[in-house]
C-alpha positions, 0 to 999 in steps of 0.5 A: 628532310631535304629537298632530294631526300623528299623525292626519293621517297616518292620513288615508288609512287611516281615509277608506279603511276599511270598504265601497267609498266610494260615491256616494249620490244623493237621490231624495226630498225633505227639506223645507227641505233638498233635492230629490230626484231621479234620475240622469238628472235630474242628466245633464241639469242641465248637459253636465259633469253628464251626463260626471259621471253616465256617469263614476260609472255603473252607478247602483242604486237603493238604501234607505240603509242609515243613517237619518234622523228620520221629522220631520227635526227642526231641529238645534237640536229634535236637542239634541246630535249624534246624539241624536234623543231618541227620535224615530222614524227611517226609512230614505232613498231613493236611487241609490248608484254607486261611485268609486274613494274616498276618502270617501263622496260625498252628491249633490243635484240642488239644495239649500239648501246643501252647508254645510247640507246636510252639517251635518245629515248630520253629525247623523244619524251620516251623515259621517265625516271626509273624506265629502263633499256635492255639489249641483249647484245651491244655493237659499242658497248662501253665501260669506265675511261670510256673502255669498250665493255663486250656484251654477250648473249645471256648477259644482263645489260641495262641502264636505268634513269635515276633521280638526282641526289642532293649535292651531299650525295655527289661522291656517290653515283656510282658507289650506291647502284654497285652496292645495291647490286651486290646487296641484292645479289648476295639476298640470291646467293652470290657473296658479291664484293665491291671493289672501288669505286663500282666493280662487282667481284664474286669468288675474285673474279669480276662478274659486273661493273657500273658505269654512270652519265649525267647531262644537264639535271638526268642521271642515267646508271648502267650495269653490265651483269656476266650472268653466263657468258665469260669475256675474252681475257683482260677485256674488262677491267682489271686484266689478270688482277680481277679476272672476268667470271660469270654467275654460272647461269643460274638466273635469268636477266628478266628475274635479275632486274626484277629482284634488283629493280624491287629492292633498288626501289624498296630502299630508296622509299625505307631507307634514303630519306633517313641515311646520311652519306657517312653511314652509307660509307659505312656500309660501302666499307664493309663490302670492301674488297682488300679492306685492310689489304695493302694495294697500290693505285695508279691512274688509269692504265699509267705505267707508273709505280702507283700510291702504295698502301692499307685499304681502310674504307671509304670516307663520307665523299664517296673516296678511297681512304688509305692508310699510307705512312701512318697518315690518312690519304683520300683516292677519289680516281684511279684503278686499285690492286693488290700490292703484290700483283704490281 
C-alpha cells in the first residue's frame, strides 16, 4: 500500500475528529464574497430548504470561534495560505446547527461561488479535508471551460475538500466524485448515467455535473445537483444533445449530501486502498452513456466536424476510449455527442 492509498484509509477517522461537525450559517456579509442571513432566510428560499433548515434545527446563534481579517484581504494581498501578514483578524457571525458529520458544513444563502467561497476558507485555516461549502443560491457560479452554471433555489450546490490521490489516480479527479454520485443516486432511485468525463444524466436529461480545481497539493471537487429547479434551455452543457431536468424534488439538498457524503466516505475507507485505476475504469464503463453507441467529439464549443466513432469505455488514465477505423483512439478532452445529433 501506498502512501495515497494509506490516507484514504484514514478518511473517516480524521473527518470524524475533534467536536461534532457542524453547520455553520453566515449571517453577515463578506464583501464581494457572500450574503448574510438567518435561517429563516434560507427556509424561505425554496420548500427543499425549508425541510433542509427543520432537518438540521435547533439553529443558535453563534461567534466563530476561528477568524477572519478585519479587511478581507484578496487571496493574492494574503501572500500564502494562512499568512495574514499582520493584519488585523475579527471573529464572524453566525448561526451553528449540528449534523450527524462527516466534516463541517459552511452554509450561504447566496454567494459569488461555493469554489470561491471555500478557497477563501481555505485561506483562513477554516477547511479541512472533507468540510464542505453550501449556497443556496450563486452570483458567479461556474461550470466546466470556466462556463457560468446557473444556480437555483432548491438546488444542490457544493464543494467539498478531498484528499489528493497518488499520481496513478491523476486521470481521475473528476471521473471518480460523478460516479460516486451516480452510485449513490442510483442506491435512491435515479438510474443516473455518466456521461464522459463528469456529467450526470437521468432519463437523457443532464440533471448535474463535477467540476474539480487544484492549486498547490488542495483538491477542492464541486457538484451542481438540479434537485428541482430546471435551467434555462441550452444553459449547461450539452444544449439540445442532453437537455437540462431535474430530480423532481423528491430529496432535500441537506439529505442528498448527507447520503452522498456517507457512501463517499464508506467507499473511500472499504474499497480505495484495494482498487487499482483499471478496475475503477472498469467500473466507470459500465455506467457509460453511449457505451457501444457511435459519437463524435469535438473540442469545446469548436465548430468543426469532430472525431467520429464507437464509445468502448474508459481506459486505466481516466480517457475516453474509441473505436475509430478498426483501431483504439484515447479522448482525454473534448465534449462528446451522439453522432446522429451532429
Amino acid at each position: 500500500m501506498d502512501k495515497a492509498d494509506s490516507v484514504w484509509k484514514t478518511v473517516p477517522q480524521r473527518l470524524t475528529a475533534g467536536a461534532n461537525p457542524m453547520v455553520f450559517l453566515f449571517s453577515e456579509e463578506i464583501p464581494e464574497l457572500l450574503r448574510g442571513v438567518c435561517p429563516e432566510h434560507i427556509a424561505a428560499a425554496h420548500p427543499l430548504w425549508e425541510r433542509s433548515t427543520a432537518l438540521w434545527a435547533p439553529w443558535r446563534a453563534h461567534s466563530h470561534q476561528q477568524y477572519i481579517p478585519k479587511c478581507i484581504p484578496s487571496m493574492g494581498d494574503l501572500g500564502g495560505l494562512g499568512d495574514l501578514g499582520g493584519v488585523q483578524e475579527r471573529p464572524v457571525q453566525g448561526w451553528t446547527a449540528q449534523w450527524r458529520g462527516p466534516g463541517n458544513v459552511y452554509l450561504c444563502q447566496d454567494c459569488s461561488s461555493a469554489l470561491d467561497v471555500a478557497w477563501r476558507l481555505l485561506e483562513w485555516g477554516w477547511l479541512g479535508e472533507g468540510d464542505a461549502v453550501l449556497a443556496v443560491t450563486q452570483w458567479t457560479g461556474r461550470g466546466q471551460v470556466r462556463r457560468p452554471w446557473q444556480s437555483l433555489p432548491g438546488n444542490l450546490h457544493v464543494v467539498w475538500r478531498t484528499p489528493a490521490l497518488s499520481k496513478a489516480w491523476d486521470g481521475f479527479s473528476a471521473l471518480l466524485p460523478a460516479w460516486l454520485t451516480a452510485r449513490t443516486l442510483r442506491r435512491m432511485g435515479w438510474d443516473v448515467r455518466l456521461k464522459w468525463p463528469n456529467d450526470l444524466v437521468w432519463h437523457g436529461r443532464k440533471v448535474g455535473g463535477i467540476l474539480v480545481e487544484q492549486r498547490g497539493t488542495v483538491t477542492m471537487v464541486g457538484l451542481g445537483l438540479n434537485l428541482a429547479a430546471v435551467p434555462e434551455s441550452g444553459a449547461l452543457r450539452g444544449g439540445s444533445v442532453v437537455p437540462a431536468g431535474s430530480m423532481d424534488g423528491r430529496i432535500c439538498p441537506a439529505r442528498c449530501w448527507e447520503e452522498l457524503v456517507f457512501d463517499r466516505v464508506s467507499w473511500y475507507r472499504d474499497h480505495l486502498p484495494v482498487l487499482q485505476p483499471a478496475h475503477f475504469a472498469e467500473a466507470f464503463s459500465q455506467d457509460l452513456l453511449w457505451k457501444g453507441q457511435p459519437v463524435v467529439v469535438t473540442e469545446h464549443d469548436a465548430d468543426t466536424d469532430g472525431l467520429r466513432g464507437i464509445v468502448l469505455g474508459v481506459a486505466e488514465d481516466g480517457s475516453l476510449m474509441l473505436s475509430v477505423g478498426g483501431s483504439i483512439q484515447r479522448i482525454t478532452f473534448g465534449d462528446v455527442r451522439p453522432a446522429i445529433c451532429s
